[in-house]
ZAFIZA-243670 format. One line per 5 residues: number of its first residue (from 1); for each residue z, x negated, y of C-alpha. Coordinates in steps of 0.05 Angstrom, whole numbers, plus 5000, padded with zeros to 4 digits. Example, Ala and Ser with C-alpha at 12.3 -4.5 7.8 and 13.67 -1.06 7.14 Angstrom:
2
1) 5156 4754 4910  5143 4727 4979
//
This chain:
377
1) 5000 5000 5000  4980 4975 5066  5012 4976 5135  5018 5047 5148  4996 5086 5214
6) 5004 5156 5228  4951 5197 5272  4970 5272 5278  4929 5317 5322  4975 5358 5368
11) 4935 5398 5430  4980 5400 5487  5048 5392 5508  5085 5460 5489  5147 5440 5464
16) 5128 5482 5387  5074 5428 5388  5102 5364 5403  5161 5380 5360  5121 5397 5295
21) 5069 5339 5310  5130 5287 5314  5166 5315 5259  5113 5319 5215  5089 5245 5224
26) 5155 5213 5230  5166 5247 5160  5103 5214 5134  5137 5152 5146  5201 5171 5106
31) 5232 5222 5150  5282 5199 5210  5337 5187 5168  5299 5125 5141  5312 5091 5208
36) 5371 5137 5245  5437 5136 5202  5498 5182 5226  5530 5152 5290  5481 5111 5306
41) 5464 5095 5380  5390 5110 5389  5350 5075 5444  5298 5125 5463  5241 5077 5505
46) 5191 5119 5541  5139 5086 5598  5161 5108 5665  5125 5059 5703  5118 5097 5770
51) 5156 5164 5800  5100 5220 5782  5094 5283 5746  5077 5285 5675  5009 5317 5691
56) 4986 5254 5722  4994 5219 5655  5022 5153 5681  5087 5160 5653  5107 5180 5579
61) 5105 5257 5576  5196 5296 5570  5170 5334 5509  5158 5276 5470  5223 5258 5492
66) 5250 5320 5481  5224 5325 5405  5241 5254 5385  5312 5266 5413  5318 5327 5375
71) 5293 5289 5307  5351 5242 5323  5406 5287 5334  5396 5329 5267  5407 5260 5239
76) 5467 5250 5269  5445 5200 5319  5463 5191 5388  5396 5180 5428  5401 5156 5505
81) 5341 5146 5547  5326 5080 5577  5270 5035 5622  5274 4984 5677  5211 5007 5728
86) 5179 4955 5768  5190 4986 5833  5221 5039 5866  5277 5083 5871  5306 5105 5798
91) 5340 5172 5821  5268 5192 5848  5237 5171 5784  5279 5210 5733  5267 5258 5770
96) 5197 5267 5778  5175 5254 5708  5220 5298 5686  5264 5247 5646  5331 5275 5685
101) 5316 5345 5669  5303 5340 5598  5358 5288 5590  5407 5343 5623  5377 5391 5576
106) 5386 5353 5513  5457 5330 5532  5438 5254 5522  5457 5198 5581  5394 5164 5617
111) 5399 5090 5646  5370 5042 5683  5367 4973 5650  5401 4924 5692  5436 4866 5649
116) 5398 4820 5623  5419 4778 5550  5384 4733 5523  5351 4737 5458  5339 4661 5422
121) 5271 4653 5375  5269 4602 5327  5195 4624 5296  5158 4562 5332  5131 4608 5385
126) 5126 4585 5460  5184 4622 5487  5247 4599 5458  5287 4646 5495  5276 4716 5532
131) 5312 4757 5568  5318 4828 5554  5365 4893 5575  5430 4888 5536  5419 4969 5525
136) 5373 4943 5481  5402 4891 5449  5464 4937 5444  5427 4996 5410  5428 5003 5339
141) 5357 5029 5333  5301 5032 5381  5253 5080 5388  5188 5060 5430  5151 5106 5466
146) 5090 5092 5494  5038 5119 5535  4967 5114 5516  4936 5087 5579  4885 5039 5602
151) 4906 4977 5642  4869 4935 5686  4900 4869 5663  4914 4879 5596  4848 4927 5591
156) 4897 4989 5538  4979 4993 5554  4991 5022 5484  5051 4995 5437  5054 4929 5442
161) 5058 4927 5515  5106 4979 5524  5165 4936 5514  5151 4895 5564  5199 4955 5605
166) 5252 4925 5562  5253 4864 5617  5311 4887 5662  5306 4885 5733  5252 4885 5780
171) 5252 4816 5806  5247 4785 5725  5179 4828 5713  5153 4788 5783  5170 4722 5757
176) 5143 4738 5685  5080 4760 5713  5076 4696 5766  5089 4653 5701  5052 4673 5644
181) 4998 4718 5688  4944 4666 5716  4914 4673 5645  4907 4744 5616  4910 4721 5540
186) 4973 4675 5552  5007 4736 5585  4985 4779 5526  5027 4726 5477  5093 4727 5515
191) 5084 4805 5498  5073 4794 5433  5118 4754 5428  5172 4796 5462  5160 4853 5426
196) 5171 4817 5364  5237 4794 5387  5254 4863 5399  5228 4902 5346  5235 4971 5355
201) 5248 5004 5285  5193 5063 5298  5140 5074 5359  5114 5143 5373  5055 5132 5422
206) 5038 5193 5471  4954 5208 5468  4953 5279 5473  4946 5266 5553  4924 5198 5564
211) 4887 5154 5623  4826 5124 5623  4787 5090 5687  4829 5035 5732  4904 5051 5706
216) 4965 5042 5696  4979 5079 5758  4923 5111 5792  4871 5122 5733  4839 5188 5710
221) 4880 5240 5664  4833 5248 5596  4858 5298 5551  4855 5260 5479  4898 5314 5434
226) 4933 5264 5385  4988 5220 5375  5000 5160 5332  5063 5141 5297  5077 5079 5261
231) 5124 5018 5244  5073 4963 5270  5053 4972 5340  4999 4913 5320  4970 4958 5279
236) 4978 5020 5320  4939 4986 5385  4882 4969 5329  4881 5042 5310  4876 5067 5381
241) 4830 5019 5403  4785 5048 5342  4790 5111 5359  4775 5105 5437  4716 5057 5417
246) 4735 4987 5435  4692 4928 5419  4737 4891 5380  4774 4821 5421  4775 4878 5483
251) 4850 4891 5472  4883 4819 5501  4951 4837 5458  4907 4847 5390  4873 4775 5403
256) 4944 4734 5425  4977 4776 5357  4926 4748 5311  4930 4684 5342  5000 4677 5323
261) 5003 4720 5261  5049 4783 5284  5030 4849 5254  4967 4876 5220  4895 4863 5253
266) 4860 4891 5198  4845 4949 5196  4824 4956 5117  4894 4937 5106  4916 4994 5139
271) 4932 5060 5101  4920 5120 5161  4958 5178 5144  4952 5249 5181  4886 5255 5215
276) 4822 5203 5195  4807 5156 5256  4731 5196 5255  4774 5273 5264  4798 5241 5321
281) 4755 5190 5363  4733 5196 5429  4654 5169 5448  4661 5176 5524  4726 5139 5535
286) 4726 5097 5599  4759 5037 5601  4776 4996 5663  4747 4932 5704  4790 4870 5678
291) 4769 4803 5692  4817 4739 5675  4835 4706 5737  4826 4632 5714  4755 4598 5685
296) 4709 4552 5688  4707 4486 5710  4779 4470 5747  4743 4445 5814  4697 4508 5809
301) 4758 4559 5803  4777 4573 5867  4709 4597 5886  4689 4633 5817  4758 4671 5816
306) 4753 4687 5890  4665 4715 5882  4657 4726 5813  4717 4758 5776  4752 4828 5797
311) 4814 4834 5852  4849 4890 5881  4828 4917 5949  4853 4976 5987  4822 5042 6012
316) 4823 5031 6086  4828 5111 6090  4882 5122 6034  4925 5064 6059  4992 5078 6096
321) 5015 5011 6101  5074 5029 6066  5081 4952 6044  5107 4970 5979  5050 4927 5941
326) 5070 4875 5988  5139 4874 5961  5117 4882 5889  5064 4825 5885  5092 4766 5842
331) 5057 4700 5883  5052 4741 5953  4991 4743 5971  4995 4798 6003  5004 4811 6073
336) 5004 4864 6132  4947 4863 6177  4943 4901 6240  4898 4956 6212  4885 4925 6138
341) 4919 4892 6086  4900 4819 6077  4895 4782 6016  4895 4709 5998  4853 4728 5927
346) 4839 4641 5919  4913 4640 5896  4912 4717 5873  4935 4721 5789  4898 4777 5784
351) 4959 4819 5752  4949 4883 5796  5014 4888 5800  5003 4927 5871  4956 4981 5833
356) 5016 4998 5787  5054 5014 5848  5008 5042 5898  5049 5114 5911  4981 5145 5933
361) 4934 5110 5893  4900 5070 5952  4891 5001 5914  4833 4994 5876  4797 4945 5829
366) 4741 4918 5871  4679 4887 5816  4669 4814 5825  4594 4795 5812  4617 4778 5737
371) 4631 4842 5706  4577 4870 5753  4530 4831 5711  4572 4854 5646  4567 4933 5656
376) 4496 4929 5672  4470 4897 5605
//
């Protein structure tokens, strides 16, 4: 028997849905009391990467929330919901993504991850140490909860990269990001690598409202009607990409895994339960500009990255100015102009950290001549 990933169609968020689409694939897996025993303290990690309503599918939808909580209190567990956002306020979060209402309805705490412990690797990997929330270290299971989203660094945010939430505190994402981000597939290893160290024990990934275009943030709602459960959130990114039609090397967290040998590539060595990838798969999917930020000859770089490869660049009439990208950009190259935002892009790492944060969507991923040339063959 293979690595085993769930896909189970489920066609909207009513809460008879989510519930039976959950239930039924966590069950195909062993049933929740394979991974939740009685009194156990149940990490529940959704994405809630900027404050907006679930509609706008940027942040991991309450009912899934909701119907994995449920699943863990029949078990006996004792689920809590937790995240560190990059940005922002967390009361005005919670709140618009509906995370404080369902947690008030469910009866289970919500928190912000603050303290950071360290978590030591020994597997010959390049980080020795990372830090991560100590909710997380703390919990006796974790549940990861992702939402299926396109991202315009890391081209799909999907399982894998949804841990990366588990870094607490604003300012450690920045320096992660102004570290490991100059070259997309060395970022894409330090996730790999930190979601091995973490290991959440099952991942329930939200499709049934997904993004496609220039996300995290700002990209288009698609509806997608599924969701996909597994162990392996290797394996699960494989699936997804599959079904959404990804050339295969597309997904930067895929390549760095089977670099280093964490999780299942292959897909014949999968065994899909539920719904075949072909019920499922989407022909029209559209995926985002992402260009790496370093290449080429090293006295060349500074021009190539600056003319050839993609950067972020306001809309002049969606701007306010607001300066919260300028506050959220790891090497600051960002600055206030008198009508326009400026940007140094020679030393810009090409994380788009400010399009994740935009509040009205003004940033956007400007084509360099590169993956002009790309999209037209």
């Amino acid at each position: 028997m293979g690595t085993q990933v769930v896909i189970k169609k489920c066609k909207d968020y009513t809460q008879k849905n989510v519930y039976n689409a959950i239930k039924i694939s966590v069950d195909l897996l062993g049933g929740i009391e394979k991974y939740v025993k009685r009194g156990s303290r149940v990490l529940l990690k959704p994405n809630l990467l900027t404050p907006k309503p679930p509609e706008a599918a940027a942040t991991t939808h309450p009912e899934i929330i909701r119907a994995i909580a449920r699943l863990v209190i029949d078990a006996g567990g004792i689920p809590f919901i937790g995240d560190s956002p990059p940005l922002g306020s967390w009361k005005r979060l919670i709140k618009y993504t509906g995370m404080e209402s369902v947690a008030k309805e469910m009866g289970i705490d919500i928190v912000e991850f603050n303290e950071s412990v360290s978590l030591n690797s020994d597997n010959g990997h390049i980080y020795k140490t990372l830090e991560v929330a100590r909710e997380v270290v703390d919990a006796d299971v974790i549940i990861n909860l992702p939402k299926l989203k396109t991202h315009t660094q890391m081209f799909l945010t999907l399982g894998v990269k949804n841990n990366f939430g588990c870094v607490a505190g604003k300012g450690r994402k920045g320096q992660w990001h102004l570290s490991a981000g100059i070259d997309n597939l060395y970022f894409a290893r330090m996730l790999v690598e930190l979601y091995e160290a973490i290991s959440p024990d099952i991942t329930i990934i939200d499709g049934i409202v997904g993004m496609e275009g220039d996300g995290p943030a700002n990209g288009d709602p698609r509806k997608l009607g599924f969701i996909v459960t597994g162990v392996d959130c290797v394996a699960m990114d494989v699936v997804i990409s599959k079904i959404l039609g990804a050339r295969d090397g597309l997904l930067y967290t895929t390549s760095a895994a089977r670099g280093i040998g964490v999780g299942e590539t292959n897909l014949k060595k999968m065994e899909i339960l539920g719904e075949k990838i072909e019920d499922v798969k989407i022909h029209d999917f559209e995926f985002p500009t992402v260009g790496d930020a370093e290449f080429g000859p090293s006295f060349l770089r500074p021009y190539l990255k600056e003319h050839l490869t993609p950067k972020p660049e306001e809309d002049p009439d969606m701007c306010t100015l607001c300066k919260i990208c300028i506050d959220a950009c790891p090497p600051k190259i960002i600055s206030k102009g008198t009508e326009r935002l400026k940007f140094d892009y020679r030393n810009c790492i090409r994380c788009f950290c400010c399009l994740e944060v935009c509040p009205v969507g003004a940033m956007k991923v400007k084509q360099g001549i590169l993956s002009k040339l790309v999209r037209s063959l």
